[in-house]
N, C-alpha and C positions, 0 to 999 in steps of 0.2 A: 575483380572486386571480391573484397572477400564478406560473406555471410556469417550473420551472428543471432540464435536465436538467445534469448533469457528469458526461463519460465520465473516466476517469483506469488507468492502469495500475501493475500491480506487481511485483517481483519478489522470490520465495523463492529465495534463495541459502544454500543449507548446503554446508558446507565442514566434514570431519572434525568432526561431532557438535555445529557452531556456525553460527547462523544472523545474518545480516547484519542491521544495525538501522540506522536512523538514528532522533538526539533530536529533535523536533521543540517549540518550545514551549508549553504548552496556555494556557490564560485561566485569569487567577488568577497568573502568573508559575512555574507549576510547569513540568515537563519531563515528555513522553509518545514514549515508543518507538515506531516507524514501519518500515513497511518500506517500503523506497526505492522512491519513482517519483510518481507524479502524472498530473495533468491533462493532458488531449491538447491540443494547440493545434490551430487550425482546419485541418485540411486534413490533418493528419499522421496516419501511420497507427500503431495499438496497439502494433507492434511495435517499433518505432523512439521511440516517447512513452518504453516501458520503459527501452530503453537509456538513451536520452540523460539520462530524469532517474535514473537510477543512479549514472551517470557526473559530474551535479551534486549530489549528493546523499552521494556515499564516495571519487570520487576514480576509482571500478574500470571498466572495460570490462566488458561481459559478454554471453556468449552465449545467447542464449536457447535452452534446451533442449525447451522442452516449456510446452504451455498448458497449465494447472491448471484452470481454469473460470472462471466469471462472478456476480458476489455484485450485487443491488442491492439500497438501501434507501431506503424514500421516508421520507418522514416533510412533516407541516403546518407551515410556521411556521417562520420563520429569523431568530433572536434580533441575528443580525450587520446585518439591513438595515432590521430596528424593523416590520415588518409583516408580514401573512401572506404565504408563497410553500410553494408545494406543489413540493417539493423530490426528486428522484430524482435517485441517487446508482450510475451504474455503476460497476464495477469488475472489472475485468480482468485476473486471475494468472495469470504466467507464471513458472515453472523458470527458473532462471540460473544459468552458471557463470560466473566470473572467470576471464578471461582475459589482464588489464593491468591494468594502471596500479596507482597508489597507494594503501592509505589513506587519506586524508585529511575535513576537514572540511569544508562546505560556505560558501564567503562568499556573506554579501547576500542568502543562499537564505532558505525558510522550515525548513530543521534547520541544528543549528549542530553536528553532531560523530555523526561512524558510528562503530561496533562491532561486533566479531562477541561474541556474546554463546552458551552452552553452552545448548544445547534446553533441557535440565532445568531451568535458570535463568530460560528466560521466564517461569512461570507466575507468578517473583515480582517480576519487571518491571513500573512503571504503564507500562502500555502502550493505545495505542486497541485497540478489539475488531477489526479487520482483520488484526493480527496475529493472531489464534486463527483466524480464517476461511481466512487463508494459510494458517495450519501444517497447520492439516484438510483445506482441498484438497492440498497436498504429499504427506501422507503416506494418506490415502485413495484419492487420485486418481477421484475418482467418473468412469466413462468417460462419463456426459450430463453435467460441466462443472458440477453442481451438490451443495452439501450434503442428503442426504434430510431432516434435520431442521431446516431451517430452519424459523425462525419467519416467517410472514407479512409484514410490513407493516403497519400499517393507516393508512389516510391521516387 
């Protein structure tokens, strides 16, 4: 069985009671809310992973204010490569304010179009579950980087 980690980073950006999104599209041709950032390339550091893909991703600069914590989730089996692989998934939040630049969309990316969207209104956004894991570390702030009730994994 072959093993796959992915480190990636994110950023919670709320701004007057609205939190920054990007669409990204899921399988099946639907559309699922994200929060902006991604995969670290080899060599680069978490910090710098968040900005940049922010900044591809809405268009904005941002300062990172604060790390939030650390989510992983493994899971068996990755439907995208046709065979087993034992999959762990880090994840990296950090606080952000907007400091530049534009709105705008992302070209040629994997999201095609950001938002700032009103807190209250997530909950009826399809959205991937990393978004509620942000918004819980943001407004929690656990000081060990982690949710108490997280659910396990199981491989």
């Amino acid at each position: 069985m072959r093993r796959n980690l992915r480190v990636a980073a994110y950023a919670v950006c709320v701004r007057d009671g609205q939190l920054l999104l990007a669409r990204s599209p899921a399988h099946g041709g639907t559309f699922e809310w994200v929060l902006p950032g991604g995969g670290m390339e080899h060599g680069e550091d978490p910090y710098d992973t968040v900005r940049r893909e922010v900044t591809e991703e809405t268009g904005y600069r941002i300062e990172v204010t604060g790390l939030l914590g650390v989510h992983t989730r493994r899971f068996v089996g990755d439907p995208r490569v046709g065979r087993r692989v034992d999959h762990q998934a880090l994840r990296i939040f950090y606080a952000g304010e907007v400091i530049g630049g534009e709105l705008r969309p992302e070209v040629g990316g994997s999201t095609d179009l950001a938002a700032w969207h009103d807190l209250a209104a997530v909950p009826g956004l399809v959205r991937v579950p990393m978004v509620d894991i942000g918004l819980r570390l943001w407004r929690e702030r656990p000081p060990h980087g982690r949710l108490a009730d997280r659910p396990e994994a199981a491989p």
